[in-house]
N, CA, C and O of each residue as an XYZ file, in Angstrom:
328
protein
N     211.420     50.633     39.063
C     211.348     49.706     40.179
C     212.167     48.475     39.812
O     212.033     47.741     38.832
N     213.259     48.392     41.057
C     213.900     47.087     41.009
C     213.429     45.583     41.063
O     212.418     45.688     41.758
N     213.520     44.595     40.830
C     213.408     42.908     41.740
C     214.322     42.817     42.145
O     214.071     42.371     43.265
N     215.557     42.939     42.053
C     216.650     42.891     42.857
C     216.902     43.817     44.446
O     217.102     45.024     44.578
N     216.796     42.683     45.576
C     216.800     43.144     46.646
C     217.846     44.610     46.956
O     219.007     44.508     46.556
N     217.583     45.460     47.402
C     218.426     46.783     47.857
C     218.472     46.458     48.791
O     217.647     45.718     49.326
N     220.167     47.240     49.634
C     219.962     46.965     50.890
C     219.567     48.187     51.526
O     219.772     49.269     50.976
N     219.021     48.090     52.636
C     218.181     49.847     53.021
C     218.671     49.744     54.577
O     218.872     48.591     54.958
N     218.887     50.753     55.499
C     219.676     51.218     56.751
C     218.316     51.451     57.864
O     217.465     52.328     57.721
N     218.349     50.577     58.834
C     217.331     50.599     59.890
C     218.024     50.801     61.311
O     219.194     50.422     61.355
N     217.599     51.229     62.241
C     217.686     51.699     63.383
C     216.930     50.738     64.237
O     215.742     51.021     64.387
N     217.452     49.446     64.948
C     216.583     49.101     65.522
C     216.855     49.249     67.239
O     217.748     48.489     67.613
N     216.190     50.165     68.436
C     216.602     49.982     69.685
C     217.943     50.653     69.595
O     218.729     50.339     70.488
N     218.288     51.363     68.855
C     220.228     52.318     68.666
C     220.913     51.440     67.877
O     222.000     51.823     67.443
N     220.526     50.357     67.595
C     221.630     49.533     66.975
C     221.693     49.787     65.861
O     220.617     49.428     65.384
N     222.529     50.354     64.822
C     222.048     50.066     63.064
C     222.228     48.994     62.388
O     223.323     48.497     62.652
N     221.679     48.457     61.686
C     221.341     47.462     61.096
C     220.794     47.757     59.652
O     220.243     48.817     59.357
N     221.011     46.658     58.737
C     220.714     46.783     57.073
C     219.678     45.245     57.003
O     219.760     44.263     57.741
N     218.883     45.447     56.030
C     217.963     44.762     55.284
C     217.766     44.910     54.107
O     217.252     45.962     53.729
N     218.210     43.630     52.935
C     217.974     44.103     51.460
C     216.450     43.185     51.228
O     216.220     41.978     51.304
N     215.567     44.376     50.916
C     214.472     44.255     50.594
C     214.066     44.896     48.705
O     214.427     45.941     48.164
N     213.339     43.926     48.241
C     213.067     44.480     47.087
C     212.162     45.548     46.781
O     211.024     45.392     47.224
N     212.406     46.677     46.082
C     211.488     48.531     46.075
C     210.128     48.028     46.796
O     209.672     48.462     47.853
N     209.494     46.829     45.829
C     207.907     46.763     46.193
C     207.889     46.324     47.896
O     206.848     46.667     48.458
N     208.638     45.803     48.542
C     208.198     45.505     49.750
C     209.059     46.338     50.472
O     208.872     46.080     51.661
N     209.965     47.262     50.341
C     210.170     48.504     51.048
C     209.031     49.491     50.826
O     208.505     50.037     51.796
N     208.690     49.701     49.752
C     207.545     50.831     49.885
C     206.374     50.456     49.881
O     205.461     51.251     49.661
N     206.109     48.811     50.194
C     204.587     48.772     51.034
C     204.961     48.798     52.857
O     204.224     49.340     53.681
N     206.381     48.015     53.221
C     206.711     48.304     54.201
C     206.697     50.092     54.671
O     206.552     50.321     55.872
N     206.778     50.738     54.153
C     206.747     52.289     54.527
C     205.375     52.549     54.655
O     204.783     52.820     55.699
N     204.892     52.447     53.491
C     202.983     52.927     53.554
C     202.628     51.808     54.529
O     201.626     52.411     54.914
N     202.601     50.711     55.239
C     202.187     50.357     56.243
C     202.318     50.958     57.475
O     201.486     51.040     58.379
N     203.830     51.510     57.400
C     204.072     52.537     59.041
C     203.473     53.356     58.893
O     202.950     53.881     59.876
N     203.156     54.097     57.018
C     202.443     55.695     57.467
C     201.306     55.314     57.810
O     201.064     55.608     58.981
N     200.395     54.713     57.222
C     198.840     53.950     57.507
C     198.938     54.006     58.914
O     198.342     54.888     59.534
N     199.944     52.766     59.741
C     199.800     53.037     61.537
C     200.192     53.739     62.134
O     200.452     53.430     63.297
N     200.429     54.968     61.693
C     200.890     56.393     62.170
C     202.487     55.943     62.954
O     202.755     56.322     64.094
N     203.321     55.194     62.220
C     204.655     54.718     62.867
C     205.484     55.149     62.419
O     205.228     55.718     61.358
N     206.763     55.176     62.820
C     207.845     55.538     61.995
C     208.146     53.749     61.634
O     207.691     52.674     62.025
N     209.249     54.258     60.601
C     210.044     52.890     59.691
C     210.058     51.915     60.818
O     209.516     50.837     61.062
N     211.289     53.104     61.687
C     212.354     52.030     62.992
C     211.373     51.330     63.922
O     211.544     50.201     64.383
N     210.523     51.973     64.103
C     209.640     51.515     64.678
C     208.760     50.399     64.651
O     208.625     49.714     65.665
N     208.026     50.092     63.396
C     207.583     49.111     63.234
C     208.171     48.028     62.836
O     207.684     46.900     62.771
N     209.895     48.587     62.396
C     210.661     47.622     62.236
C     211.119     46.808     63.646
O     211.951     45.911     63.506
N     210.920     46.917     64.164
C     211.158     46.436     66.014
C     210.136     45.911     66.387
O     210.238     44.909     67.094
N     209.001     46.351     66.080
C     208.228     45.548     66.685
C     207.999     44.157     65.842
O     207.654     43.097     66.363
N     208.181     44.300     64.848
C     208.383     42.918     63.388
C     209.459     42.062     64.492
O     209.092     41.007     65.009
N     210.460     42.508     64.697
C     212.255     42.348     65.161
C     211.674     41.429     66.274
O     211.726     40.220     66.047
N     211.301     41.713     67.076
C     210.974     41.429     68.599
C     209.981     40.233     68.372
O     210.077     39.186     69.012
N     208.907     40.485     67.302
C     208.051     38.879     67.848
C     208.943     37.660     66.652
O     208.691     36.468     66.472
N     209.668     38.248     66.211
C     210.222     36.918     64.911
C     211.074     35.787     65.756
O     211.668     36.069     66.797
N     211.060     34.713     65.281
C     211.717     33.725     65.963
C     213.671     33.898     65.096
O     213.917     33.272     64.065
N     214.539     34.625     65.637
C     215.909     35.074     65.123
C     216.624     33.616     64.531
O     217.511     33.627     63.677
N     216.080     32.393     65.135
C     216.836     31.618     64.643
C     216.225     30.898     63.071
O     216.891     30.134     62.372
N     215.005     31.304     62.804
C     214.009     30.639     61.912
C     214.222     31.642     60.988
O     214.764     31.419     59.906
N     213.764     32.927     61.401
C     214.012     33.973     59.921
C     214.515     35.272     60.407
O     214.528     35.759     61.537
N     214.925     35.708     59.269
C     215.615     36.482     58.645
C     215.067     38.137     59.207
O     213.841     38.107     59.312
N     215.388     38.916     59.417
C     214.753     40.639     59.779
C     213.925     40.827     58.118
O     212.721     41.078     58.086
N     214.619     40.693     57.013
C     214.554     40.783     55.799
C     213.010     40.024     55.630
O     211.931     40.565     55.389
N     213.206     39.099     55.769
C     212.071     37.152     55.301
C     210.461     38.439     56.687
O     209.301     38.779     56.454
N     211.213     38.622     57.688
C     210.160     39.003     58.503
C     209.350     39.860     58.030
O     208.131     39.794     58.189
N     210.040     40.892     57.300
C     209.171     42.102     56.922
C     208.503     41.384     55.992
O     207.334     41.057     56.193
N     209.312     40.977     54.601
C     208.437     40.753     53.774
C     206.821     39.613     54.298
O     205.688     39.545     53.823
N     207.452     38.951     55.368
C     206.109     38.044     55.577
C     205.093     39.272     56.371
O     203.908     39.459     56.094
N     205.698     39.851     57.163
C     204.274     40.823     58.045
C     203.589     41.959     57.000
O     202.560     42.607     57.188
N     204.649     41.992     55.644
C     203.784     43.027     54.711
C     202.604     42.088     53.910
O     201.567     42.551     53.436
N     202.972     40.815     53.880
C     202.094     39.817     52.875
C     201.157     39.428     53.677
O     200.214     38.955     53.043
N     200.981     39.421     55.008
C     200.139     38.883     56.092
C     198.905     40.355     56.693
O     197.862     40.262     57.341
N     199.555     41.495     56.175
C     199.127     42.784     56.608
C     198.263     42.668     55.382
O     197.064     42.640     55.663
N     198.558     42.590     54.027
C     197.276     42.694     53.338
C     196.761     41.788     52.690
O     196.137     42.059     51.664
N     196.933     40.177     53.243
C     196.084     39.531     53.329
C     194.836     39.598     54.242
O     193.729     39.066     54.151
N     195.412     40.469     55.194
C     193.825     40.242     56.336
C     193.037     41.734     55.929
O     191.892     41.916     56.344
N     193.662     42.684     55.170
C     192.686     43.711     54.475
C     191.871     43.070     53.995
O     190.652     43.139     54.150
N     192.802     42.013     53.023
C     191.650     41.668     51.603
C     190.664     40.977     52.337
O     189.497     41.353     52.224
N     190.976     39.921     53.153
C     189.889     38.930     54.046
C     189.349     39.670     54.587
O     188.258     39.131     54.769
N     189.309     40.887     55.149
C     188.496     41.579     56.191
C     187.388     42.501     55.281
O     186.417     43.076     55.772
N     187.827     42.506     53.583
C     187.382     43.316     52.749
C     185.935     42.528     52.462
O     184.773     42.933     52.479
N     186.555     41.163     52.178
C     185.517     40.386     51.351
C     184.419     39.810     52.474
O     183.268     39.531     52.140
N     184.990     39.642     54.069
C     184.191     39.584     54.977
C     183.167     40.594     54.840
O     181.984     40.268     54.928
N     183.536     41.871     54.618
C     182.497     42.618     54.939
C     181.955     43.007     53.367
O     181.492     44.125     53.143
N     182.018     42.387     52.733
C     180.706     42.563     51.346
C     179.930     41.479     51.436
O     178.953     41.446     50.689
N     180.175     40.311     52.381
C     178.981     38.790     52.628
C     177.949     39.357     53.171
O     176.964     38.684     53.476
């Protein structure tokens, strides 16, 4: 496993498009689509569509909706052992 961002090939709406994401947040980005029964392109668009384009990045987006996706596991985890 790399730290150095890769760049990886997305499909968003027909358009192709690249995002260099580092291994660990491409392959939690993947096990998040398989978890919501999504494909990649897919949840990559819907990330695409609510991000503000002039503030961040397709790249900055994923990694924030993968860090925000299991922050509310863990909070929803520890909610339910109170």
């Amino acid at each position: 496993m790399t730290l150095k961002p890769t760049k990886r090939s997305l499909t968003l709406q027909g358009h192709r498009t690249s995002v260099s994401l580092e291994d660990r947040f491409w392959r939690a980005f993947c096990d998040i689509a398989k978890q919501e029964n999504k494909a990649i392109n897919e949840l990559a668009v819907e990330i695409d569509v609510t991000r503000d384009s002039t503030q961040q990045g397709l790249a900055s987006a994923i990694r924030d909706f993968v860090l925000k996706y299991y922050m509310d596991k863990a909070e929803n985890l520890t909610s339910s052992l109170k």
